[in-house]
N, C-alpha and C positions, 0 to 999 in steps of 0.2 A: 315431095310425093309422100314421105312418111308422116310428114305432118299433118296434112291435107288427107288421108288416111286416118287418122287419129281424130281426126275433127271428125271426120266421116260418121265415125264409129261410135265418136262420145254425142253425135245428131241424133243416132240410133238408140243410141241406150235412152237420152232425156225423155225421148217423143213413144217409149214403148210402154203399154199399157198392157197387162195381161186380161184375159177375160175368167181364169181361174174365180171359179165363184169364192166371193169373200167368207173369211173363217173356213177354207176348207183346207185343213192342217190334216192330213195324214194321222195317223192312228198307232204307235208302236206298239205291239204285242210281243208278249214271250210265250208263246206257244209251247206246250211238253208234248209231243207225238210219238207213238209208241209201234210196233213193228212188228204185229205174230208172226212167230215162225211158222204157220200153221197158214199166210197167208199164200192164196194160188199164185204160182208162178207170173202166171198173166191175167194179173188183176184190173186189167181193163176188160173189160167186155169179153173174158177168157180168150184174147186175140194176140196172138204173139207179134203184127205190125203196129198196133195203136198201142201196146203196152211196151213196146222197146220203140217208139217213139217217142213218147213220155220219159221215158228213161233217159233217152238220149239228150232229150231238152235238159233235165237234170242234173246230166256229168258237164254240163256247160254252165250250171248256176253258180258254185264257188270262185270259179275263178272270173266269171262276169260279172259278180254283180262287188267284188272287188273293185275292177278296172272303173266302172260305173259310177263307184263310191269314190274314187279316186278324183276320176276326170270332174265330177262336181265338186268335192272337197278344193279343187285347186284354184276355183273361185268363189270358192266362200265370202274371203273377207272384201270383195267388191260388191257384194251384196249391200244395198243399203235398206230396203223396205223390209220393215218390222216381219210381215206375214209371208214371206219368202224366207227370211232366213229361219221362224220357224219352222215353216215345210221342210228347209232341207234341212237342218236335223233332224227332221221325221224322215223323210227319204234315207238320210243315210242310217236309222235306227233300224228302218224294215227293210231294207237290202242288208245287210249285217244278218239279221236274223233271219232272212232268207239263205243264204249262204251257209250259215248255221246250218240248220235243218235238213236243209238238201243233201249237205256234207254226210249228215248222219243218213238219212236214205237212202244215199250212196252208197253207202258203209254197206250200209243192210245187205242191197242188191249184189253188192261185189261178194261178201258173202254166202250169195246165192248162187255165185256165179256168173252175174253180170256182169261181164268186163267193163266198167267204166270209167274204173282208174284212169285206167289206157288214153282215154276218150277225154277225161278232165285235165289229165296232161298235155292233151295237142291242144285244147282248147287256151290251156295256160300259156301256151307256147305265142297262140297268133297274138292274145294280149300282152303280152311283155314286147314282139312283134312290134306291135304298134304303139305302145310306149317308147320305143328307140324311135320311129321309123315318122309316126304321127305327130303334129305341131299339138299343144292342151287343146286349142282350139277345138282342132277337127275330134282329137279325141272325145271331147266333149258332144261334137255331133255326131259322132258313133254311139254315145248314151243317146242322145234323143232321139236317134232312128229306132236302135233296140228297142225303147222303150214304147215306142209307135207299134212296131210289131206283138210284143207282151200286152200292153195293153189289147190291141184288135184280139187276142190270140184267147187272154183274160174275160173282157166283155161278150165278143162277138162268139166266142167259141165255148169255152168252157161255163161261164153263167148264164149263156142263154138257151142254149141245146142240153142231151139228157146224160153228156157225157160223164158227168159226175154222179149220177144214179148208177150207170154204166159198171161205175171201177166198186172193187169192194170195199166196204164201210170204213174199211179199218185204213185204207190209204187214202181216201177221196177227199176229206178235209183237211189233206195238206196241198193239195191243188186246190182248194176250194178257198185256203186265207190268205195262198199267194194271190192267186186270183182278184182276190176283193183288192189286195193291198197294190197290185199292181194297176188297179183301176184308181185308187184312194191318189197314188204319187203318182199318174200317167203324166202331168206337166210339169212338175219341179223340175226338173233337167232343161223342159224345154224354156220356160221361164227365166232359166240361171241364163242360159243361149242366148235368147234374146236380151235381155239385162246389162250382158256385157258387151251388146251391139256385135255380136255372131253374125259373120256373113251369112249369107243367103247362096251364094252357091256353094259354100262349104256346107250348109246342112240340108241342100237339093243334092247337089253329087257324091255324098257319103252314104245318105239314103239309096242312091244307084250302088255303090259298092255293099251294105247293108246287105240289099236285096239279090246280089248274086252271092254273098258268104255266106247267109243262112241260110238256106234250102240247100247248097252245095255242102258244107260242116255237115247239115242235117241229116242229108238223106244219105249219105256214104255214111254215118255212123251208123242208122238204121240200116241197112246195107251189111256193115262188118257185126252188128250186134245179131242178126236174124242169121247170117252165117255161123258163126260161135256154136248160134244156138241148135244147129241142125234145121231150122226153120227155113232154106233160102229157095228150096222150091214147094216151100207151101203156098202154091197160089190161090187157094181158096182166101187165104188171108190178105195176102198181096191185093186180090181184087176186091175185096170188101172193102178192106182201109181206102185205095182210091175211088172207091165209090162213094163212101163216106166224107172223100175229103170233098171228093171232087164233083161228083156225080149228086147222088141224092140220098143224106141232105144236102152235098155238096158244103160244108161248113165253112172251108178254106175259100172255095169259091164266090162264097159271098160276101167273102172281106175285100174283097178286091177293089169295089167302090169305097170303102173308107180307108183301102190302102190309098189309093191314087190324090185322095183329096190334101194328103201331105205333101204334094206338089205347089197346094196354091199359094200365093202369096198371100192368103187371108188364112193360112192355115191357123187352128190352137186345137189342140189334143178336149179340152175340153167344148168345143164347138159339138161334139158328140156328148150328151150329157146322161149317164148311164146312173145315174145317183139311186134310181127306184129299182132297178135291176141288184146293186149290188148291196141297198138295205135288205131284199130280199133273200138274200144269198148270206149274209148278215147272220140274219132270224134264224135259217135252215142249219147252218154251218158253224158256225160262232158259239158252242157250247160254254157250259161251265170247263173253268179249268185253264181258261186261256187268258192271262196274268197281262195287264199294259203296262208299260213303262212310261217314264214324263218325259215331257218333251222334251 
């Protein structure tokens, strides 16, 4: 049976072909972003839900895109196509430097009193969690579900709507080059998956577990962060953010069709092709001052 398994597997890898458009090698940046202290508490949309939402996506970035960086580095060297193992040293250059950054606008916010320490610890917690608990494999297909989510979250939410006008200047363009870069690597992990002849129901039923640990992590830290804050029966807030999410423009609601299509068996993150949306974003966002590194 293991053998017969292994043939299985090595059928998969010969016969996979990605559809990642050629030459498209991720970008590493060294970003410098900077942090007035002079910035409003709630610099999103002066909203105390969508701006400790953000946040809370935030105190989950250092020690995800770690686990992330991990579960793809552990197949590296089965890599064999030139343009893939470039990618994933670009993937793992701009998670590195995501992690980076976030770490420090964590910093900032904890500072300010945004308990998120707290937050990026339990978060550390379920990944180490699942480092004991998870085969590389599946680990691996908990990156490519994440990255399905960041991506929708990147493309469909933050570069297409006005949420980044929204937030103040001075923080918007670091949601703005995650964004781009989370669009730039949205298939390197899934690529690596398929590569190494990844089952198919390990990265259909990880995506089900995915999809109840994020909104659950998520919304109980929005939850404890808006309590902290004195904020938890401010319901003018409460009902605008679900209006906004959910309602109209309903943003999250309308991901739900490019959620679901991660189901199919023709599924590839780049079957969605968002390249003019994120040169756009590029242009707007992508100042002087923002240093790349080689690949």
């Amino acid at each position: 049976m293991t053998a017969q398994l292994t043939q299985e597997r090595t059928n998969r890898t010969d016969a996979y072909r990605t559809t990642t458009p050629p030459g498209m090698i991720p970008e590493v940046r060294q970003p410098d972003f900077e942090f007035a202290d002079d910035m409003p508490r709630y610099w999103w949309d002066n909203d105390p839900v969508k701006t400790l939402l953000l946040a809370a996506l935030s105190s989950s970035f250092p020690p995800g895109e770690k686990f992330f960086i991990d579960s793809v580095r552990h197949y590296q060297d089965r890599i064999t196509d030139p343009e893939l193992k470039k990618a994933v040293r670009a993937f793992i250059g701009q998670e590195a430097h995501h992690s980076r950054e976030h770490k420090l606008m964590n910093g900032f916010l904890e500072d300010r009193g945004i308990g998120l320490a707290r937050l990026e610890k339990e978060i550390q917690g379920f990944m180490d969690w699942m480092r004991t608990h998870f085969t590389p494999e599946r680990q691996l297909a908990h990156t490519v579900a994440v990255e399905h989510f960041t991506a929708l979250m990147a493309e469909e939410f933050l570069l297409k709507y006005d949420a980044l006008e929204e937030m103040d200047p001075r923080i918007a363009p670091v949601w703005a080059w995650h964004a781009i870069e989370e669009s730039e690597h949205k298939a390197v992990a899934f690529d690596v998956y398929k590569s190494i002849g990844g089952s198919e129901f390990i990265r259909l039923s990880e995506m089900m577990v995915v999809s109840v640990a994020f909104p659950v992590f998520t919304s109980l830290h929005v939850y404890q962060l808006m309590k902290e804050d004195g904020q938890l029966t401010n319901l003018k807030s409460w009902a605008g953010a679900v209006n906004y999410m959910w309602g109209k423009p309903g943003v999250f609601r309308r991901l739900l069709p490019a959620y679901f299509r991660y189901y199919s068996p023709n599924f590839h993150p780049w079957n969605h092709d968002a390249r003019d949306l994120v040169e756009k974003a590029k242009r707007k966002w992508l100042g002087r001052g923002k240093k790349s590194a080689a690949h």
